[in-house]
C-alpha positions as CSV (number, residue, x, y, z in Angstrom):
1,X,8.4,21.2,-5.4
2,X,11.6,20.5,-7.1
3,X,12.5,17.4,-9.1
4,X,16.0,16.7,-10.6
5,X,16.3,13.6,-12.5
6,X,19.6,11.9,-13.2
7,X,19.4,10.5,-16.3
8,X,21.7,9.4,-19.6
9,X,18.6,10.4,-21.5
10,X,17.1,13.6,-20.5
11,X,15.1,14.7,-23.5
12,X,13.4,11.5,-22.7
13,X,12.4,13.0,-19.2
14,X,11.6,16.3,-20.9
15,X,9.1,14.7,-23.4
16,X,7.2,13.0,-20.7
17,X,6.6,15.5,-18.4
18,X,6.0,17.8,-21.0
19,X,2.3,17.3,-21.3
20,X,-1.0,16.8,-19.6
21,X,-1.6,18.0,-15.7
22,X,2.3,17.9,-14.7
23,X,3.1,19.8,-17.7
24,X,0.5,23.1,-17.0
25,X,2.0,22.4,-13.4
26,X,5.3,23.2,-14.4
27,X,4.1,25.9,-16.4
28,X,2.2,27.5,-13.7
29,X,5.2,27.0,-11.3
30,X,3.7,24.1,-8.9
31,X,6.9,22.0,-9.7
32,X,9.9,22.1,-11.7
33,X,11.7,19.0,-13.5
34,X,15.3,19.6,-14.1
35,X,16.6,16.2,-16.3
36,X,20.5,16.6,-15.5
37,X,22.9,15.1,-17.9
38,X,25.4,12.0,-16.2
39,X,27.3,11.9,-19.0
40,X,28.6,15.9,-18.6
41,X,30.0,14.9,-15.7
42,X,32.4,12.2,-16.7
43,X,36.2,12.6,-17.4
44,X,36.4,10.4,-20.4
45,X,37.3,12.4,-23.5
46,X,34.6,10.2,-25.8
47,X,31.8,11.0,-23.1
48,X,31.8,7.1,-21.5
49,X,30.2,6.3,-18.2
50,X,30.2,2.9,-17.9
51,X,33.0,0.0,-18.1
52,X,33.0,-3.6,-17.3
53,X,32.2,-5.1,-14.3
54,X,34.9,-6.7,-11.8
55,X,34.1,-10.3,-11.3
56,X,32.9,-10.9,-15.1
57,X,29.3,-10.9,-16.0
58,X,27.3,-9.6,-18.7
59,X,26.8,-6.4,-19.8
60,X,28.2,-3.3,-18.1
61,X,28.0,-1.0,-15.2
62,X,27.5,2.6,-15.0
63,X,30.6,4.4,-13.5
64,X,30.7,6.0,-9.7
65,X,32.5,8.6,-10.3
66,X,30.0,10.5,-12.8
67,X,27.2,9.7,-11.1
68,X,28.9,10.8,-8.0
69,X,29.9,14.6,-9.8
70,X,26.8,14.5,-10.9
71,X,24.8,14.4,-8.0
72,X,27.4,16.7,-6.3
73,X,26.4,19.4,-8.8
74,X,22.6,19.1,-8.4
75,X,23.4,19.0,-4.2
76,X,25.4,22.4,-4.8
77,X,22.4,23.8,-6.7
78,X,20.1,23.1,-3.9
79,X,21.8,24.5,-1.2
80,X,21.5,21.3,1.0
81,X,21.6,17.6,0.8
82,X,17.9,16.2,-0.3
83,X,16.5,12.8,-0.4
84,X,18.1,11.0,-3.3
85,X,15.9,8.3,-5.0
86,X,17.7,5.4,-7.1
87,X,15.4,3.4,-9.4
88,X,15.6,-0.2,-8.9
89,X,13.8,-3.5,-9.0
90,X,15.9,-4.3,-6.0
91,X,13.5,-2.6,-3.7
92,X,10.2,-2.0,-2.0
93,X,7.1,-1.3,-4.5
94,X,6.4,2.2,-4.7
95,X,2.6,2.9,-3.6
96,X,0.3,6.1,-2.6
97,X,1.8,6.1,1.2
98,X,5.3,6.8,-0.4
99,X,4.0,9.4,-2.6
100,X,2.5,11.7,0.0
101,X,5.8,11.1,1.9
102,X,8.0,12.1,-0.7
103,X,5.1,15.3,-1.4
104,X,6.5,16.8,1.7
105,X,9.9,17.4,0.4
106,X,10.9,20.3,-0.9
107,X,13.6,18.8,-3.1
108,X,13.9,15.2,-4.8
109,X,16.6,13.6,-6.5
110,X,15.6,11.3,-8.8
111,X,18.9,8.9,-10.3
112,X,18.1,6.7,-13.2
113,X,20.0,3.1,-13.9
114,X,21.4,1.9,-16.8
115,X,23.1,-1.2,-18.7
116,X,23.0,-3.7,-15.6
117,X,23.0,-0.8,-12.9
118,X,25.3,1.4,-10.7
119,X,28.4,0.8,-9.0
120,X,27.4,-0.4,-5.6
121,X,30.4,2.3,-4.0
122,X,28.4,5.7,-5.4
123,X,25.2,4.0,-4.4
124,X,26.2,3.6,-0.6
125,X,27.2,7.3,-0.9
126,X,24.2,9.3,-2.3
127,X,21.3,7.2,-2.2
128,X,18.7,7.5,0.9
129,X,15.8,5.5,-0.8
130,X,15.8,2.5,-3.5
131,X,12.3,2.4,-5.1
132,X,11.0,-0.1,-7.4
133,X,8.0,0.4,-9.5
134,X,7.0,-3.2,-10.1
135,X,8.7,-6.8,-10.0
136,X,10.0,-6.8,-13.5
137,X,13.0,-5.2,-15.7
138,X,13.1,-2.2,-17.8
139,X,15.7,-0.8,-19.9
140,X,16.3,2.4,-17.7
141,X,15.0,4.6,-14.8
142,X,13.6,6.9,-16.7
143,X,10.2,5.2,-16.9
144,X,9.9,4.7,-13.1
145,X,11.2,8.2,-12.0
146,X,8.3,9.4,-14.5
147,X,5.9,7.3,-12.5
148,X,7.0,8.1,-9.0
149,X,7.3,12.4,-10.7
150,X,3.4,11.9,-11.4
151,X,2.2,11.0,-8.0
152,X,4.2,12.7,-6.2
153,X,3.3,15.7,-7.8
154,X,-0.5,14.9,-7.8
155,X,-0.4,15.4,-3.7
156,X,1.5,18.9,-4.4
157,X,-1.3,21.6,-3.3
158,X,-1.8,23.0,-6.9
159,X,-1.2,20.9,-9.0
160,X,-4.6,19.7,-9.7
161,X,-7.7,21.8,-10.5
162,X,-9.9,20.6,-7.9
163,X,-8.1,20.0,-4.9
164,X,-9.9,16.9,-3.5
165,X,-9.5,15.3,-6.4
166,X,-6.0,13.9,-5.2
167,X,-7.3,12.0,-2.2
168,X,-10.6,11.0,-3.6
169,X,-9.0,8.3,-6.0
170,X,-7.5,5.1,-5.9
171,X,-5.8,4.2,-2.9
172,X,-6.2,7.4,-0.9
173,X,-7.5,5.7,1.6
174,X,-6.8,2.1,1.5
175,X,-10.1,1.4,-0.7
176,X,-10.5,1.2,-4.7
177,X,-12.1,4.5,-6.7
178,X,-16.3,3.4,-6.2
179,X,-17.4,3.3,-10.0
180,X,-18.1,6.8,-12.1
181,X,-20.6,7.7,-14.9
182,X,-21.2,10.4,-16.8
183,X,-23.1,11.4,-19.9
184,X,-25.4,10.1,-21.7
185,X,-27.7,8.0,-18.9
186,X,-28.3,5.7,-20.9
187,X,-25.6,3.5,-23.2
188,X,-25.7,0.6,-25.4
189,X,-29.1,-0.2,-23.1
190,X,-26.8,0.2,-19.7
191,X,-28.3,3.1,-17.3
192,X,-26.4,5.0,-14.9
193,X,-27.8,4.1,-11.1
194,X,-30.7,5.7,-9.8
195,X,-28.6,6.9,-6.8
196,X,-26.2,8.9,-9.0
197,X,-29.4,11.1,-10.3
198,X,-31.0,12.0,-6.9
199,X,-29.6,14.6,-6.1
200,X,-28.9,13.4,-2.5
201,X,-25.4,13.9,-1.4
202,X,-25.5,11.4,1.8
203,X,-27.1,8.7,-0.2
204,X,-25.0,9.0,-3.0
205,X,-21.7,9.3,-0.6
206,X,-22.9,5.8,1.1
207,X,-23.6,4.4,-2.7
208,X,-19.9,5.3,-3.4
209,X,-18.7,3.8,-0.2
210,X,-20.2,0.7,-0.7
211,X,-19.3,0.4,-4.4
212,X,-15.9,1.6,-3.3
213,X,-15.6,-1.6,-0.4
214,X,-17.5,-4.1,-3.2
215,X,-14.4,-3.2,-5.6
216,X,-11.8,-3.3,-3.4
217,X,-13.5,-7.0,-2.1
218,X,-13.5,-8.1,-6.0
219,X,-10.1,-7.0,-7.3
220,X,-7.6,-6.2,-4.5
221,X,-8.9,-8.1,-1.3
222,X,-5.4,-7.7,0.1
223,X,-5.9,-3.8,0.7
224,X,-9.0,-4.3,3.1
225,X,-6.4,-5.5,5.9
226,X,-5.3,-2.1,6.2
227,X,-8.4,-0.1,5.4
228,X,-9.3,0.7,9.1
229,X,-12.8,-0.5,8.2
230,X,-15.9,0.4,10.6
231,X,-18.2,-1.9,11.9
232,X,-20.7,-0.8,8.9
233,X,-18.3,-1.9,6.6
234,X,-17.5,-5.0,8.0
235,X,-20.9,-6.0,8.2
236,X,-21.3,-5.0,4.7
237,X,-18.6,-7.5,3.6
238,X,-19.8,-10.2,5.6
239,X,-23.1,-9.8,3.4
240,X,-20.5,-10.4,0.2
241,X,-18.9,-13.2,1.9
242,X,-15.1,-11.7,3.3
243,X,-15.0,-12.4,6.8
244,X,-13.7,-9.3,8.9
245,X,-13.3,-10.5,12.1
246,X,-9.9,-9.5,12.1
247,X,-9.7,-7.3,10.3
């Protein structure tokens, strides 16, 4: 899988994704990152992109017609016109049922904001999705196309060293990660449950599920709504006091 990031600040894209799991995966040739450079593309001699904004306001806006030759040289690259990406607050939260979405392209273009944003015209021309990462302001896109680069690429076959691992975490299926341990047993006088020890995959696969619907109950009750829970389940947190019926 291919990302291209749009950015004013590239070698801040490279330093990121530089590192950890996404950087052996780019090593190993899972995925590629290509940071691409707005400011090459613009036709002012002192390398400008952005002027001020019609209407008056604060601050400035970042110019269409860079971003636009810009995005025309990554689209020429490709071969084809991908799924373009723009980083915004002004959007729907990105979450795990966007990521494994966006894991089936072949091609993403991420394009990262600036100053007080983009003119609206290049916007309406390239863009297919607005993402946000979170209801509050940062200084750039860069940040949040690093986010949505690292899950994305955690549902690319590859990318991780154990292949389950992906869909066994947080949110894969509408439930909260159960609790994990791991040496010593014992800590500062806490043990690690009886259940994990056995040796008994079933009872240690319903111990996680329950832990898993307890969590979820305590810290993001919201999510259960969606979770597709069985009758088991419900009955189990009816016993903890979250009413299911419909549910």
């Amino acid at each position: 899988m291919n990302f291209y990031v749009m950015t004013l600040f590239p070698e801040l894209i490279t330093q990121i994704v530089s590192s950890s799991i996404i950087g052996r995966a780019i090593k190993s040739g899972v995925i590629s990152v290509t940071p691409v450079n707005i400011r090459d593309y613009t036709t002012e001699k002192h390398g400008k992109v952005d002027d001020y904004p019609y209407g008056g306001g604060a601050g400035m806006l970042m110019q269409a017609q860079p971003v636009y030759d810009c995005w025309k040289s990554v689209v020429e690259r490709i071969g084809y016109t991908p799924r373009t990406i723009y980083l915004t607050p002004q959007a729907g939260v990105f979450g795990q049922k966007m990521a494994r979405e966006f894991a089936q392209e072949k091609d993403l273009v991420l394009l990262c904001g600036h100053y007080e944003g983009i003119d609206e015209r290049v916007l309406q021309k390239i863009v297919t999705d607005y993402v946000s990462i979170g209801d509050y302001v940062l200084t750039g896109g860069e940040l949040p196309a690093a986010v949505l680069i690292d899950a994305i690429s955690r549902m690319v076959p590859g990318t991780l060293s154990n292949e389950d691992s992906g869909e066994e975490e947080s949110f894969s299926g509408s439930l909260l990660e159960y609790p994990q341990y791991t040496r010593p047993e014992e800590w500062m006088g806490e043990k690690v449950p009886d259940v994990l020890l056995s040796g008994h995959h079933a009872n240690v696969e319903k111990w996680r599920h329950q832990k898993a619907l307890e969590r979820t109950l305590e810290r993001r009750p919201e999510l259960l709504d969606n979770a597709g829970l069985s009758d088991a389940d419900k009955e189990i947190l009816r016993k903890l006091g979250k009413n299911t019926d419909e549910a």
